[in-house]
N, C-alpha and C positions, 0 to 999 in steps of 0.2 A: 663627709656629712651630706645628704642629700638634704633636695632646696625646704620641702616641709619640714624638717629637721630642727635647720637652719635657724628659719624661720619663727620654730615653737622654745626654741633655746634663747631667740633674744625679744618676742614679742616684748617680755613683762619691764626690759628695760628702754625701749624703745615710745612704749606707752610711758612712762615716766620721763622722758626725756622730752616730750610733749605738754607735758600735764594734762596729761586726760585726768578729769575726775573719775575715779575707776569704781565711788560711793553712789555712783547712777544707782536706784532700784527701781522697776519696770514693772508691775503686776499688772499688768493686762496682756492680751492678744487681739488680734481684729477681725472682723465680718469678711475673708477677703471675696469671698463669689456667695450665694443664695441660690439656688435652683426650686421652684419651685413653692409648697407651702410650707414655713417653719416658725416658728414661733421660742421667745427668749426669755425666761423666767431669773429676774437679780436676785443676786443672793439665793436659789432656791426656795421663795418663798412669793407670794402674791399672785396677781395677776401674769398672765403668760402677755406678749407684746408681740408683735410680730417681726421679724427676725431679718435687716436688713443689709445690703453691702456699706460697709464700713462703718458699724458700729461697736463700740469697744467692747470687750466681753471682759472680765473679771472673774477671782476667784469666787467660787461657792456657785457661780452661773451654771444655770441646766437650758440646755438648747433641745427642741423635740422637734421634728421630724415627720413627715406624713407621708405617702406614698408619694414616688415617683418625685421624689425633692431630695437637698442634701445641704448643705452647709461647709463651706470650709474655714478651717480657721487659720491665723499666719500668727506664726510665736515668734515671739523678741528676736527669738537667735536665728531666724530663717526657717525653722521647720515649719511643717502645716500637717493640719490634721483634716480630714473629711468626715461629718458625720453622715453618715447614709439614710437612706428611706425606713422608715416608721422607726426610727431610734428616738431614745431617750438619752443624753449625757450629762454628768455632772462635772464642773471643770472642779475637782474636790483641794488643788492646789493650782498658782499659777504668779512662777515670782522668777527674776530675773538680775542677778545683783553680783558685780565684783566679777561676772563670767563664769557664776553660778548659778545653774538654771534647774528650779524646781517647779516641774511641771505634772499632776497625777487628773487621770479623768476616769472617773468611773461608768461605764457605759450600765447605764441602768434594764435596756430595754434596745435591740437592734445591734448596729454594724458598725465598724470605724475605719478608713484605712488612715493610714500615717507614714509620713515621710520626715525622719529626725535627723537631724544634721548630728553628724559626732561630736559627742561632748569632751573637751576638753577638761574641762575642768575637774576631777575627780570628783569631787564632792556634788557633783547636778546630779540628781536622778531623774526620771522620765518614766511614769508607771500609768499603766493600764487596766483597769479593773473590771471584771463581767463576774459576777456569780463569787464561787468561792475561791477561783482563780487570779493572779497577776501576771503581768506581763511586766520585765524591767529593757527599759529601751535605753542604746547608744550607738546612734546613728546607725538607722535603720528604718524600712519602710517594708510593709504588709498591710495584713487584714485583720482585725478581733473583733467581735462579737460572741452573739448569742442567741441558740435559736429553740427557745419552750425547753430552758432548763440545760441545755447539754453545750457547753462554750467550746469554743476551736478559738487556734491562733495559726497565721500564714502567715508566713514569712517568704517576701521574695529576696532581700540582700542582708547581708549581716547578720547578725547575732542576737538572741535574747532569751534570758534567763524564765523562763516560763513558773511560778510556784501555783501549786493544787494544794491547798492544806499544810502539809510542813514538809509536803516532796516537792522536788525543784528538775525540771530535765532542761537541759538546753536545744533550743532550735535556731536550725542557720538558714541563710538564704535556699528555697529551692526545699520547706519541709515544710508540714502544719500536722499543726498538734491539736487534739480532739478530747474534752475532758467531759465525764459525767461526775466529776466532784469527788469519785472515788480514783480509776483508773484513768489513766492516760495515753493514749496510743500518738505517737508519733509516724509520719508519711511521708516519703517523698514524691512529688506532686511536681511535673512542668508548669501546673497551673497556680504555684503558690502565690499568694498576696495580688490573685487577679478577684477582683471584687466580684465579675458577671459571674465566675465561674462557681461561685459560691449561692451567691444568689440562684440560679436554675438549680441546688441542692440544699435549700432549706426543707423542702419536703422530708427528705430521706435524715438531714442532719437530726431535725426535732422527731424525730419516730425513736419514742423511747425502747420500742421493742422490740429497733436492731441493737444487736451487742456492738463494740467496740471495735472489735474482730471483724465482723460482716461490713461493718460499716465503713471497715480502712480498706475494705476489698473491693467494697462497691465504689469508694473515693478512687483507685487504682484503675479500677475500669474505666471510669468516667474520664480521668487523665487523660487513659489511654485515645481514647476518641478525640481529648482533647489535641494532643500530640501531634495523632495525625492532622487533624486541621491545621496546624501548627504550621506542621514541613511542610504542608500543598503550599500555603501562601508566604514561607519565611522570607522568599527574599525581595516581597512585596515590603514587609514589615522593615521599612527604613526611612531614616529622614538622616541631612547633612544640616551639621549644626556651624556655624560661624562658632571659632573659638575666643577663649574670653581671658583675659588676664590671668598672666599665675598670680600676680598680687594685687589687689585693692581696695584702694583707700576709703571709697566712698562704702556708704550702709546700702549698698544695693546693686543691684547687676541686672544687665538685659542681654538674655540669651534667644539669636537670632536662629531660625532652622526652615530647611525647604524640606519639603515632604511630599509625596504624590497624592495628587489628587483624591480623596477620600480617606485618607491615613488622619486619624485620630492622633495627636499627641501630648502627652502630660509630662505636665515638671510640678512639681510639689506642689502635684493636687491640683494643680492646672490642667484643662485639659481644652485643647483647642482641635479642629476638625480644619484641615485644610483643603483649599481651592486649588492650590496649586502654587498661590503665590507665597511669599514671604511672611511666617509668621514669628512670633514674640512672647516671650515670657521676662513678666518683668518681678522679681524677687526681691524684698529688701527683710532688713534685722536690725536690734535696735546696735548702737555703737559700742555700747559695754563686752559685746559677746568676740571678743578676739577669737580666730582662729582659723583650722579647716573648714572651710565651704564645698561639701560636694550635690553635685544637682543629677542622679539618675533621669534618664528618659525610656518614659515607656511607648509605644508604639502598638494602637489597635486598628484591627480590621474587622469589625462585626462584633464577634465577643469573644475574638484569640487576639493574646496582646504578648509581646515579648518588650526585653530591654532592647534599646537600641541607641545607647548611647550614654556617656558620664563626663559631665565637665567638672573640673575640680577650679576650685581658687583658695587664695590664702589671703582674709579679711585681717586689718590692721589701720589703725590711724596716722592719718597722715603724719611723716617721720619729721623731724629735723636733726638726724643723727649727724646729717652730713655738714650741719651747717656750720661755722664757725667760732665759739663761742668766745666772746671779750668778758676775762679775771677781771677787768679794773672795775672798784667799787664805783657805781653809780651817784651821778647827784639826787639829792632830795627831789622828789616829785612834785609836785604838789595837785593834789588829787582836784580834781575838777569837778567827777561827776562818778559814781558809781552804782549798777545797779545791784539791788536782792532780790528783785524778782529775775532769775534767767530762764526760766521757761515756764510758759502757760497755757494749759488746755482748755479751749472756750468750749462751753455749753450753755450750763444753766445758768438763767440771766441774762446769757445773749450779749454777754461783757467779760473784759479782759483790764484786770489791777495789777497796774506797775507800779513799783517801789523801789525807792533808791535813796540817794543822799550825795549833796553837790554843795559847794563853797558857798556859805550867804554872805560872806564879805564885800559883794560888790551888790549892792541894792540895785542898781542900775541895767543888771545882769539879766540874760530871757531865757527862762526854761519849757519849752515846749514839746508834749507828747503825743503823737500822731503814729495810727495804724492805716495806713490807704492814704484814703481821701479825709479821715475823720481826724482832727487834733483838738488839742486844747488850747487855752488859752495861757497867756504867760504865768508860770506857775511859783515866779520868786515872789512877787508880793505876800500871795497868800499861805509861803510856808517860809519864813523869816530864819526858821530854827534852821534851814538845811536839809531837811527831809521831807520826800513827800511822798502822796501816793495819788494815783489817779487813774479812775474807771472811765473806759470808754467802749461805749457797745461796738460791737461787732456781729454783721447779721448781711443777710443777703439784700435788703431795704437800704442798710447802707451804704450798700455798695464795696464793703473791704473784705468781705468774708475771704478772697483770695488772696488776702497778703499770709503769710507765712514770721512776718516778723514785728512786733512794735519797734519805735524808732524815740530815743531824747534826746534833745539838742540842744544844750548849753555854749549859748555864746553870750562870754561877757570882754569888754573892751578892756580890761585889767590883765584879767588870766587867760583869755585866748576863747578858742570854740573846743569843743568837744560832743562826741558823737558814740549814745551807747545802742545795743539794742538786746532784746528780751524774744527769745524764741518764742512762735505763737503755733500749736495745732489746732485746727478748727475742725471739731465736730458738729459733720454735716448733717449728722444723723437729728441733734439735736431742734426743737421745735423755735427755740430762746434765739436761733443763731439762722437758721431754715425758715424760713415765714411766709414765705411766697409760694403758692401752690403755681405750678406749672402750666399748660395749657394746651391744648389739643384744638385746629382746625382740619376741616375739609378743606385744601386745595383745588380737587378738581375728583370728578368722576367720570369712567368710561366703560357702561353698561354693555359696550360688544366685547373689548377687550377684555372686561371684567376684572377692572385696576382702580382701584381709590388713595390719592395721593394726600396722604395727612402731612401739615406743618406743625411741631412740638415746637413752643417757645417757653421761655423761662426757666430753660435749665442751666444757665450762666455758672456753667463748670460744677454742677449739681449730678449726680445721679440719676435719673430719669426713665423711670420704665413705661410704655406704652403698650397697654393690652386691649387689642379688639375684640368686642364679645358678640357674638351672633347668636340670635336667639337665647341669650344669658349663658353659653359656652363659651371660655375665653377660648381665645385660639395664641399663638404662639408670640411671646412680648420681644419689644423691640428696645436697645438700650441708647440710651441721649445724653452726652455728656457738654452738649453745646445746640444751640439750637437748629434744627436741622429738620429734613423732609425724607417719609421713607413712604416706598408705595407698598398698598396690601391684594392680594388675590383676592375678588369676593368669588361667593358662594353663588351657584347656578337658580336663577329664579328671583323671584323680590321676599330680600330680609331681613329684619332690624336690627342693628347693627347698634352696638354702643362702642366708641373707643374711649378709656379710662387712661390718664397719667397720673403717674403716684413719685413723689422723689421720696429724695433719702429721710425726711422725716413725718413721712405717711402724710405729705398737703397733697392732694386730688384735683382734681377736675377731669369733669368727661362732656361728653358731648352726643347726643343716640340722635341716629335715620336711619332712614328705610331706604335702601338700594337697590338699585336693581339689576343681575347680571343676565346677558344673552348673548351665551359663543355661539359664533360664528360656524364652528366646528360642528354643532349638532347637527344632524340628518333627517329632517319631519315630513312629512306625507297626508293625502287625504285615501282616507276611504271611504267610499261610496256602498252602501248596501246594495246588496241583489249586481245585476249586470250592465253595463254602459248602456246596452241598448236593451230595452223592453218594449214589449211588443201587446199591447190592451186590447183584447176584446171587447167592444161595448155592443151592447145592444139597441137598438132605435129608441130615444126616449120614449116613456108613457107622456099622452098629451099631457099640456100644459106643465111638462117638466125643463127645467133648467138646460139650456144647450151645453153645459159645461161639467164635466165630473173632476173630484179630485182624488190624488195621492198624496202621500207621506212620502218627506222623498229622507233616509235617515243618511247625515254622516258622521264622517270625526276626523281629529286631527292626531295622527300616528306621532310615535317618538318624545314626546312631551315626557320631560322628568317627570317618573310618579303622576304622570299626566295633570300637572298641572296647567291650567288655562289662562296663566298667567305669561307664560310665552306668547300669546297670538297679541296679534295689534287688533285687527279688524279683518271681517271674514264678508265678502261682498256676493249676493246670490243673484245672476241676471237671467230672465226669460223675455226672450225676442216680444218684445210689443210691450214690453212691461214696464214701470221704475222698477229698478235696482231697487233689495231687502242688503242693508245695512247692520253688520252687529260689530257692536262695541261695547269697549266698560261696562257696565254690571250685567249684559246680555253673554257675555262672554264667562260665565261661571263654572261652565263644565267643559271639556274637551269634546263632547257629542251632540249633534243637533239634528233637529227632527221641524223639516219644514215644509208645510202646506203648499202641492203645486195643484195649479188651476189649468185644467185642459181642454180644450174647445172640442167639442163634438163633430164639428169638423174640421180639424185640422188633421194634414195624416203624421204628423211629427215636430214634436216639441225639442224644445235644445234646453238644458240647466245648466248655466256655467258659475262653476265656484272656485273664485279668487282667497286666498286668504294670506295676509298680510304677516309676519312674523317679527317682534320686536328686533331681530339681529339681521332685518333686514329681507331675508328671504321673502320669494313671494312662491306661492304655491298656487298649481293652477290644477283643475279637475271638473269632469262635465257629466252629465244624465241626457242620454237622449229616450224619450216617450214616442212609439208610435203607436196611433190610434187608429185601428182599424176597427171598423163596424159589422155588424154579424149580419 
């Protein structure tokens, strides 16, 4: 018997041997990554919300999608789904019970990829919906959508039963199937269940006026190209994975991998981009879903991606098969303290109710219930019967949002102490439990280096995004799960600059200046009109005329971005016997200047020296020499 075998023959008495309550039921999934803009409409109905990391999603929930964004989701039993750019999906089922996993999403509008863990259980289904097509999934990961009417399914591993109407074909890893509601063409594709590869072929997929035919030929070609990119760089395409238990106990796993520098790589819908160093995927499922665990990795370069890698494990609660069990009938108990509340998910209200029931026979007795820092007060007096219940908020004000568990402590000098406690998850997403908007300073600025050092505070194990917007463009966000300092590149020239932080339950704060950057690295100049040296004829003044004539003497300053005149400091003009002409701030409006030189009638040569000063330090030097000769 091999060891998964093994393992799937004695789970169900092993879990019993435990007392796992195996009555868990799960109907949600969670927010696990966001890219981008997306937006979450409950229940498919109301208002759309905006669509954040770690917020629960439920059945009847429709997630949308905009350009250049995506969504992922992580399902009880460890699989994850990705919704892709400009989709619509409907989670139209979404339940998890006994290690029976009932999960359908109807893709309204757009793309989906999906990584499904193998169901054990017979009876789970896992369906996919586009048009008048289905998709039945058992652990397996691809591509489905829909692109103006005409649906495909990619499949990169495994199997799934694809239905059109009341025909049914099946597709394996390494094939995609292309339906216009009547016929169906199946392909095989090196590039199956790679997302990009589909994307740069929306054009050709939605052109209702290739046939089916032309259209698996044209997919075939496109392969082909893909192919060869493929083999130039396959055996760039790898990363070494740190291996991971064949069996474990805990609801989750972190799979460790080094990868070369610029290698992309994804685990269930994770996708991370490596430096070079040591990177992490961390996985978890709820407890109920006993079984096989297998994690595919895929591995990109650009926009060719192959497998490059599968860790399997085998999920189970921790056992006491081996432990020793004592026959002999036990004395009478006597119960002290027991809870009914065992697990609580805070949100709305911003509070968590515990309930129980404990011995009032000792009036003397102290019952108190505390989450963190927050408890109550002694709770025998006021429930004489034995039973109580008691709210206490939980919020980021209060300081316990990060406990994980409440805590009741009965200690009476009769019957002794006792100690129970009640599962708590905190949703962060929510506004009742989240109340503290974050905060965003300027540390420091370096207008040569062109480096602005922001401090995020008040993310105290919060979610925290930070986006800089320049000129109302954000540019690329930064994530904060503790308070901390990140530096940004500014933009060349003086520009208004907002940075915005947002946590997990949409609280803001931002903070706008106006910056100013000046590399060091640009290369600027003056130019001088006409020639260094010019040579004036004048003629003898008419009497009583002025001993002095003038010119226009014109210059500019070369190399200015977009010639702005927001690079120069101060531009200094001297002529021998003269004050210095000074320009600065508001005189400095344009890159080109036009200035008045006064020449003496006898002099036989004038000298103009032009300094000008450069915010990044530069100093630029340039001159006009006038001779005046007389006729």
């Amino acid at each position: 018997m091999t060891f998964y075998s093994y393992f799937k023959a004695v789970s169900v008495l092993m879990v019993a041997l435990v007392g796992i309550s195996s009555a868990a039921k799960i109907g949600s999934g969670k927010i696990a990554d966001r890219i981008g803009e997306a937006t979450l409409q409950k229940g498919s109905q109301g208002d759309w919300k905006e669509a954040r990391n770690g917020m629960v999603v439920k059945q009847s929930d429709r997630i949308r999608t905009l350009a250049e964004s995506r969504v992922v989701i992580a399902l009880p039993d460890g699989s994850s789904i990705s919704i892709e750019e400009n989709s619509i999906v409907e989670l139209s089922e979404l339940l998890s019970e006994d290690g029976k996993n009932k999960f359908a999403a109807d893709i309204k509008a757009g793309k989906m990829k999906f990584d499904i863990q193998k169901q054990e259980n017979a009876q789970s289904t896992i369906k996919f919906k586009t048009g008048t097509a289905t998709a039945a999934i058992r652990g397996t990961s691809g591509y489905v959508g829909s692109v103006r009417g005409r649906q495909f399914l990619s499949v990169r591993s495994g199997l799934v039963e694809y239905q059109v109407g009341n025909k049914s074909v099946s597709v394996k890893g390494g094939q995609t199937a292309v339906t216009d509601g009547e016929s169906t063409s199946v392909v095989d594709l090196s590039a199956s269940g790679d997302g990009d590869f589909f994307k740069e072929l929306d054009a050709v997929l939605g052109d209702s006026t290739i046939s089916l035919d032309s259209l698996s030929k044209i997919l075939a070609d496109k392969d082909s190209q893909y192919k060869e990119a493929l083999n130039a760089i396959t055996d760039s395409l790898k990363c070494s994975f740190s291996p991971i238990p064949d069996t474990i106990h805990e609801t989750s796993v972190t799979i460790k991998a080094t990868c070369p520098s610029g290698i992309v790589a994804e685990i269930n819908n994770q996708k991370i981009k490596s430096e070079g160093a040591e990177i992490q995927f961390n996985i978890n499922w709820a407890s109920s879903t006993v079984g096989e665990k297998k994690f595919p990795a895929t591995c990109y370069l650009g926009r060719v991606s192959k497998e490059c890698g599968l860790l399997k494990t085998y999920y189970i609660p921790q056992a006491a098969d081996t432990a020793v069990v004592d026959t002999t009938p036990a004395a009478p108990v006597h119960v002290k303290l027991d809870l009914t509340t065992k697990a609580i998910t805070v949100c709305d209200n911003g509070a968590a109710t515990i309930e129980g029931v404990f011995d009032p026979n000792d009036p003397t007795a102290s019952l108190v219930v505390n989450i963190g820092n927050v408890k109550s007060g002694n709770l025998v007096p006021v429930n004489l019967n034995g039973q109580f219940s008691y709210t206490i908020s939980v919020s980021d004000q209060k300081g316990n949002w990060n406990e994980d568990k409440a805590t009741v402590t009965y200690m009476s000098n009769t019957y002794g102490t006792e100690i129970a406690t009640a599962k708590i998850e905190v949703d962060k997403s929510c506004k009742d439990v989240n109340m503290q908007a974050p905060s965003v300073k300027i540390a420091n600025t370096d207008s040569i280096q062109c480096k602005a050092t922001l401090n995020v505070t008040g993310a105290n194990d919060d979610l925290v995004l930070l986006t800089p917007y320049i000129s109302g463009a954000p540019l690329n966000q930064f994530k904060f799960t503790a308070d901390g300092t990140t530096q940004i590149n500014l933009k060349p020239g003086l520009k208004d600059y907002v940075f915005a932080v947002e946590d997990m339950a949409g609280n803001t704060s931002s903070i706008s200046k106006t910056l100013g950057c000046y590399p060091t690295k640009e290369q600027y100049g003056i130019n001088i009109a006409g020639k260094a040296v010019e040579t004036l004829r004048i003629p003898p003044p008419p009497k009583d005329i002025t001993s002095s004539i003038y010119r226009n003497l014109h210059f500019s300053v070369a190399g200015l971005l977009q010639n702005d005149p927001i690079f120069i400091k101060e531009i200094t003009i001297t002529q021998q016997g003269k004050p210095s002409t000074v320009l600065s701030g508001s005189d400095l409006h344009i890159n080109s200047f036009d200035y008045q030189v006064e020449l003496p009638r006898d002099a036989k040569s004038v000298r103009i020296d032009i300094k000008v000063k450069m915010k990044n330090g530069a100093i630029l030097s340039a001159y006009k020499i006038y001779e005046v000769n007389k006729q």
